[in-house]
N, C-alpha and C positions, 0 to 999 in steps of 0.2 A: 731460274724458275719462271719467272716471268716471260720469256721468249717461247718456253714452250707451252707455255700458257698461250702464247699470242697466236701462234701457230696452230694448237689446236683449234681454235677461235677460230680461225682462218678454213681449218679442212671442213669445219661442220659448213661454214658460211658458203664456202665452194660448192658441196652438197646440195644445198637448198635454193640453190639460186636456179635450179632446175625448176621452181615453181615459177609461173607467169607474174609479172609485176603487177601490185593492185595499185591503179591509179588516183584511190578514195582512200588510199593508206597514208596516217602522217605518223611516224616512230620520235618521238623524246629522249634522245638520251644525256642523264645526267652520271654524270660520276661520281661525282660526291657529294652533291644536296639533293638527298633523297626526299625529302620534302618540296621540291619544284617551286620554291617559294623565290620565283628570279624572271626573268625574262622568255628565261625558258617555259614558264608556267603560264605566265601572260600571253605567249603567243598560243599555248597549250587550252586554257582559255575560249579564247578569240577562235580557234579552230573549230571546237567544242560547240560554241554559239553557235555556228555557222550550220552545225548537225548536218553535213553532206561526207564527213570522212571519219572511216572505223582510227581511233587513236589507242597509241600504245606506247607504254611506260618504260622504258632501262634503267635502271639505276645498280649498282654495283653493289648496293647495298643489298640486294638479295645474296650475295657471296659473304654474308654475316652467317654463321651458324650458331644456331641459341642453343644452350645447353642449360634454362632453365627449368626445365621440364620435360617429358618425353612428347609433351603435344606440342611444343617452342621445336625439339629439334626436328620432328617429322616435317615440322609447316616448315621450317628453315632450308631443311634438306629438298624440300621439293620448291621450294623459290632458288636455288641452288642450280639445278638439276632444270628448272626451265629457264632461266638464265643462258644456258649453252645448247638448248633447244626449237622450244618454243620464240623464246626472244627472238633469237640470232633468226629463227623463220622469216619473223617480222621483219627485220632489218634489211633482210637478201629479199623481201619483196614490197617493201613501199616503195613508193613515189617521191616523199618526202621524207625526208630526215633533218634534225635538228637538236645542235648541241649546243649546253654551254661551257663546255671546258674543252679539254683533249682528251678522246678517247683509244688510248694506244692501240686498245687491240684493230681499230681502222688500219692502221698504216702495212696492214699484209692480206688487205681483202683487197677485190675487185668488184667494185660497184657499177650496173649495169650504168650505159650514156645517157638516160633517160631519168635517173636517179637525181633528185635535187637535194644535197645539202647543204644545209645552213647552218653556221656558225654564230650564234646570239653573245656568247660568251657572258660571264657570269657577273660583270662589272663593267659600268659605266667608264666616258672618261678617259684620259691619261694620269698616272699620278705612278708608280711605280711602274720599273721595268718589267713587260711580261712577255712573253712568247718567243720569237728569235734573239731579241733584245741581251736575252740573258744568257751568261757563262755555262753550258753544261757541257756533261758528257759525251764525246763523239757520237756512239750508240742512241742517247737518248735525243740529240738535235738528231740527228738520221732519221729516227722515229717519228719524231714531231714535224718533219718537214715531210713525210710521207702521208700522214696525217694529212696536213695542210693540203694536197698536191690533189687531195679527195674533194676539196670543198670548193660549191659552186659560186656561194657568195660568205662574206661575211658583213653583219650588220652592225654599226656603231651608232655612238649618242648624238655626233653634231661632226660638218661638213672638217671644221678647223681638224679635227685629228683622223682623218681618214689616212691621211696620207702613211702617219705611224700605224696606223691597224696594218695597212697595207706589206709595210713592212716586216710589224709583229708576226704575221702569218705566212709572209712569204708568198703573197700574190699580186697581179697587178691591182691597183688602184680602180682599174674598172669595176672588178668587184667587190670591192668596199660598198655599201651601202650606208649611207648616213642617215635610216628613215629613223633615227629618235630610240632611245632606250623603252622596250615595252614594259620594264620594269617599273622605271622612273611613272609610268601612267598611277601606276599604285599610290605613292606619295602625293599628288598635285589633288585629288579627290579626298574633299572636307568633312564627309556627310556621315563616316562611319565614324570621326576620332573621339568622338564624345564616349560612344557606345564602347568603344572599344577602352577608353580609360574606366570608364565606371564597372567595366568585366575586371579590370585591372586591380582597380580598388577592394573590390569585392574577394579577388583573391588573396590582395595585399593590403588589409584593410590599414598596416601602420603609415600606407602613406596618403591616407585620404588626406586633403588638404594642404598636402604641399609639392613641388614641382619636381621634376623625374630629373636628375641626372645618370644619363647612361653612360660608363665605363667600356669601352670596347675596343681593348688591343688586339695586334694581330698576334701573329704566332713568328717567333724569329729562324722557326727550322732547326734549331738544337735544343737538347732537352734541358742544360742548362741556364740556358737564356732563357729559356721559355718556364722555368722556375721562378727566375728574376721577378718575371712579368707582376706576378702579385705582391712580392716580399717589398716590392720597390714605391707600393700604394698603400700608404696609411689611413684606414679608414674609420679608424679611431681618432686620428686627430680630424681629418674630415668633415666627422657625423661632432665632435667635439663645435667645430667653427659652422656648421653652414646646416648642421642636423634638426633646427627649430623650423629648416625652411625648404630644405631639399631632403627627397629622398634619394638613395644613391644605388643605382640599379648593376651588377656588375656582368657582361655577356663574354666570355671569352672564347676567341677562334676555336672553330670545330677540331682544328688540327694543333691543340695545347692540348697534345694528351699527357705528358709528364707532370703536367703541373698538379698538386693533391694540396697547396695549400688553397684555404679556403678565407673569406675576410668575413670580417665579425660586423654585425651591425648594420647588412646589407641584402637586397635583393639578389638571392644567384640566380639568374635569370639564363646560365649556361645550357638549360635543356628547354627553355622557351621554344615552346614550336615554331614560330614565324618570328623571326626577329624583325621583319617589315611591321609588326605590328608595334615592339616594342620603340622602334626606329620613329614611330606616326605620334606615340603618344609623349615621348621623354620633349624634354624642352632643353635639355642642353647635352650637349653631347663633349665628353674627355676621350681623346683616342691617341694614337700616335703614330701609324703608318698606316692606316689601315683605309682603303678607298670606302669606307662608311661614310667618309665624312661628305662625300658625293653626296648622298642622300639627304643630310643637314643643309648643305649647299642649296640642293635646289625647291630646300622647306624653307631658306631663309631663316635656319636657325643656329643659333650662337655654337661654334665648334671651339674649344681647347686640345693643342697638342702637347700631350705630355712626353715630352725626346729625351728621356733622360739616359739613353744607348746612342742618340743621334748614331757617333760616327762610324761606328762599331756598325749599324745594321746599313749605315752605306755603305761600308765597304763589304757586302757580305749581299746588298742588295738596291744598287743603284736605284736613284729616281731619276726623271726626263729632266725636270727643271733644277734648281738649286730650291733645298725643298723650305728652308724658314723664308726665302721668300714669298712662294709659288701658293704655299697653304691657306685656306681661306680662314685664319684664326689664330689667333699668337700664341707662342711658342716657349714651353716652360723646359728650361732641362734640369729643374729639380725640385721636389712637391713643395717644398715653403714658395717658390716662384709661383706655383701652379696657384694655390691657394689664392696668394697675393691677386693673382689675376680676377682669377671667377670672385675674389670678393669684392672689386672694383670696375666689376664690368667691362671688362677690356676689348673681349668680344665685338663691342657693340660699336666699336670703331674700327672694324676693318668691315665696314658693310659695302665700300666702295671696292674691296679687293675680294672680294666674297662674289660681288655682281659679276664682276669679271671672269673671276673661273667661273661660277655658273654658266655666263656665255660661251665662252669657249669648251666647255665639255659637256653642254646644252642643247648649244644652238639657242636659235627660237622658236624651234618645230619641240613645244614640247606638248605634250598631252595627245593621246588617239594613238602612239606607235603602235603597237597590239594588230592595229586595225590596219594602220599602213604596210606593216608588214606582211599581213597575211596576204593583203589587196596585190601586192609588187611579187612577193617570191610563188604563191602559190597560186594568182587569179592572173600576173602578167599585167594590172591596171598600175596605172602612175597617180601622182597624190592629185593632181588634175581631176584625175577620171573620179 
């Protein structure tokens, strides 16, 4: 289904490419975070600022059909219906383009020479395997490396992993760009996070006065591991030991759809519109594979991994490094350990190993990517100029 899905994709795009390229065109496209709340949005942003180029939105998420209403499915249907019209117009004639993920239906268009796309990608960093890196399908590597073979440059957080981006996607190293994560800009900026906790409060008034911990595993790609995920976190004993002092925020990956249990005595915080917001305000962060902890890293704020699948999700989904070393935070493989730790502070000694991933999936260029980026891919200036 999907192939001829790709392919029709493809014949409209053929079609429309008969229109002349708008040079003041920059197209966005997201795949799956239909809220643009990532690097892609920051450069989106910074574009925006700039008010010299018409911008334009993808996101896949208009291929959702509502059937709450008869006014939910019309509006659906007609985000549907421009989706493979209107959109794809756009795409067959900007100048720039910019993604953070992979967007399969690329790997069977032909993008005019003049077309610049960017690759932002949706995560800082190395810390799990992504992109060639990883075991799939004949069909779907074929895919992703056609994909790939489209992109003019791809941009990363710091010089030290260019090399692996380079690899990840399958290009030479010259177009790696290491101008900084325009994400990361979001976190390093102090000025909103009062404002933003006190909206917080206001919504969740049970945790005025005490400190955020935010829960946020990833998703392990089966439905019953990804069951696990909650059955395996006692938030009764928890809120039992640390509930006088910590509220306990719980955010699970977009892609835990199987999972329906829910935890008692907790912030679901699963349909939070901006999780950057909830990421700014939480003061400690429990996670367990999941490149969130990037984000903590470079707030300089205390991470716990909770590994209680450890081997099970490496063999099922390698990391770069050996990961109880590499992790900026110590390492519980069962909630009495977990506990043990966050009530002793354990955190607070590994800030020398914490510094260090920060530099290396950092750099020191942090702060302004947004701006370097736009300055380098779309104005042709260097961080000099």
């Amino acid at each position: 289904m999907k192939r001829v899905f790709y392919w029709i994709y493809a014949a409209v795009f053929a079609v429309l490419r008969i229109f002349p390229l708008k040079v003041n065109k920059a197209v966005f496209v997201s795949p799956h975070n239909e809220s643009f709340c990532d690097s892609l949005g920051a450069v989106m942003d910074e574009m925006i600022k700039r008010d010299e180029f018409k911008i334009v939105q993808i996101s896949c998420d208009a291929l959702k059909i509502s059937f709450k209403s008869s006014d939910s499915f019309f509006r659906s249907l007609g985000n549907a219906i421009s989706f493979f019209t209107v959109k794809i117009y756009h795409l067959a004639t900007a100048k720039y383009i910019f993604l953070n993920d992979n967007f399969m239906p690329m790997s069977k268009l032909k993008f005019r020479d003049e077309a610049v796309i960017t690759q932002l990608w949706h995560a800082e960093g190395i810390f799990k395997r992504f992109g060639l890196f990883i075991d799939q399908p004949e069909q779907v590597r074929n895919a992703e490396k056609a994909c790939n073979s489209k992109l003019s440059y791809v941009v990363c957080s710091s010089e030290a992993i260019a090399p692996v981006y380079a690899e990840a996607f399958g290009v030479e190293e010259s177009r790696v760009l290491a101008l900084g994560s325009a994400r990361a800009d979001y976190f390093i900026k102090t000025e909103d996070t009062a404002r933003l906790r006190a909206e917080f409060d206001s919504k969740y008034p049970q945790c005025r006065g005490k400190k955020l911990v935010l829960y946020a595993p990833t998703f392990r790609d089966d439905p019953e591991s990804d069951k696990r995920i909650l059955e395996s976190f006692d938030s009764e004993t928890f809120n039992e030991r640390f509930g006088s002092k910590y509220s306990l925020i719980v955010r699970l990956h977009p892609q835990v759809h199987s999972c329906k249990k829910t935890l008692d005595g907790v912030v679901d915080a699963c349909d939070y519109p901006n999780v950057g917001e909830l990421i700014k305000i939480s003061d400690i962060l429990i996670t367990d594979y999941s490149s969130i902890c990037m984000d903590f890293a470079l707030m300089d704020k205390p991470v716990y991994f909770y590994a209680y699948d450890l081997e099970k999700y490496e063999r099922d989904r390698a990391f770069f490094f050996d990961y109880e070393s590499y992790v900026p935070g110590p390492v519980a493989r069962d909630f009495q350990t977990l506990l043990n730790l966050i009530n002793n502070n354990v955190a607070d000694s590994y800030k020398k190993r914490m510094a260090d991933f920060r530099t290396m999936n950092f750099g020191k260029q942090v702060g302004g990517s947004a701006e370097r980026i736009v300055n380098r891919i779309v104005f042709n200036k260097s961080a000099a100029e």
